[in-house]
C-alpha positions as CSV (number, residue, x, y, z in Angstrom):
1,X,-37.2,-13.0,11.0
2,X,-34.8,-10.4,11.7
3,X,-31.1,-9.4,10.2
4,X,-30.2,-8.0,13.6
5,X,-26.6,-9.3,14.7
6,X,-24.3,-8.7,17.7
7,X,-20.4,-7.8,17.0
8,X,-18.5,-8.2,20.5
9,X,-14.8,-8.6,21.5
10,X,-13.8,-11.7,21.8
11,X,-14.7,-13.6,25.7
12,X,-13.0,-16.9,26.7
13,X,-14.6,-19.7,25.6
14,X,-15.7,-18.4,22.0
15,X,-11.8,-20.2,20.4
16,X,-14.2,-23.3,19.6
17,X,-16.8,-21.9,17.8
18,X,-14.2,-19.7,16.0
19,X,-11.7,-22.7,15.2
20,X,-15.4,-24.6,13.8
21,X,-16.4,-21.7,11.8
22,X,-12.8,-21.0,10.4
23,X,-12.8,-24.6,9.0
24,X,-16.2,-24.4,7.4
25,X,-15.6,-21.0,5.7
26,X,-12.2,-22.3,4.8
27,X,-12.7,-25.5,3.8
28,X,-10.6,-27.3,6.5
29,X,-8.9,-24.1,8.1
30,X,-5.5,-24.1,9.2
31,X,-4.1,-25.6,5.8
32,X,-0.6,-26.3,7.6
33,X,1.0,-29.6,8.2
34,X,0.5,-28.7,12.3
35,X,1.5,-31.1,15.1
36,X,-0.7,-29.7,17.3
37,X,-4.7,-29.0,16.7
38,X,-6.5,-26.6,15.1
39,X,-8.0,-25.4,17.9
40,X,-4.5,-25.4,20.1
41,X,-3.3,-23.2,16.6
42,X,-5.4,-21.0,17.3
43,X,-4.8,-20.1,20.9
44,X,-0.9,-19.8,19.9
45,X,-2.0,-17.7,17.4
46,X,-4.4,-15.3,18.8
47,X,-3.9,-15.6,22.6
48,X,-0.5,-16.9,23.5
49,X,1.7,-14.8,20.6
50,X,4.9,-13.9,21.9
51,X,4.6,-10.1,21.0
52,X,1.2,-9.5,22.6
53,X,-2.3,-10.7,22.6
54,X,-4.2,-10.5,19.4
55,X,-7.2,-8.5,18.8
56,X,-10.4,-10.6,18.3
57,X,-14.0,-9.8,17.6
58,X,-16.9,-11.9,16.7
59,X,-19.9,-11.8,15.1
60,X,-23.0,-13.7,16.8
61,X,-26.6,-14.0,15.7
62,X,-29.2,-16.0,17.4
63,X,-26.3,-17.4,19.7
64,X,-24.3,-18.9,16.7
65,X,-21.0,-17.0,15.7
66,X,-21.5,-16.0,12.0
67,X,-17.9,-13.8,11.7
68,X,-15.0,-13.2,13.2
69,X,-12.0,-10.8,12.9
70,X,-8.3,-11.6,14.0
71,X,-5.7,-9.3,14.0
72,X,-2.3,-11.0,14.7
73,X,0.4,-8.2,16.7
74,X,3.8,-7.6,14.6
75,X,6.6,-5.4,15.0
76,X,7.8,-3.3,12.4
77,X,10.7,-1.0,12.5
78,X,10.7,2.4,10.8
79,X,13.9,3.9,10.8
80,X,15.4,3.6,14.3
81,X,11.9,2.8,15.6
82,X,10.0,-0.2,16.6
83,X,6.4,-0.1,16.5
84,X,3.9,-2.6,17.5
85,X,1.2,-3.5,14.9
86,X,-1.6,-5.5,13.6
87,X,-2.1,-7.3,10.3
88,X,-5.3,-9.3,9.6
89,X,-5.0,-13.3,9.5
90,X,-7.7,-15.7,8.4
């Protein structure tokens, strides 16, 4: 058996596996009263955010996805600036 494991950006497609794995780890992931699905959540979230795309990697071993890392973009002004940022979601 080996501990090997892939880390990747995120590629279309992998929002289901992510959503499943979400509501395992989190024991029924998003938590919010949502009139929409998890999974369609998720795609606001992470791909369709108003401010810009999010960043996304995954984890995959043996073809399953074992992790994943989000990183929802924010604005933030300092001073008279406006800079574009990340925090870290789910």
């Amino acid at each position: 058996m080996t501990n090997n494991f892939l880390c990747r950006p995120y590629r279309a497609g992998d929002e289901e596996a992510i959503v499943q794995l979400l509501t395992l780890v989190f024991s029924g992931w998003p938590h919010l009263d949502l009139s929409c699905t998890p999974l369609d959540h998720w795609r606001w979230k992470h791909l369709d955010n108003p401010i810009e795309r999010g960043l996304v990697f995954v984890s995959e071993k043996d073809d399953n996805l074992i992790g994943c890392s989000h990183r929802v973009p924010i604005r933030i002004k300092i001073n008279d600036d406006v800079h574009l940022c990340y925090r870290g979601a789910d």
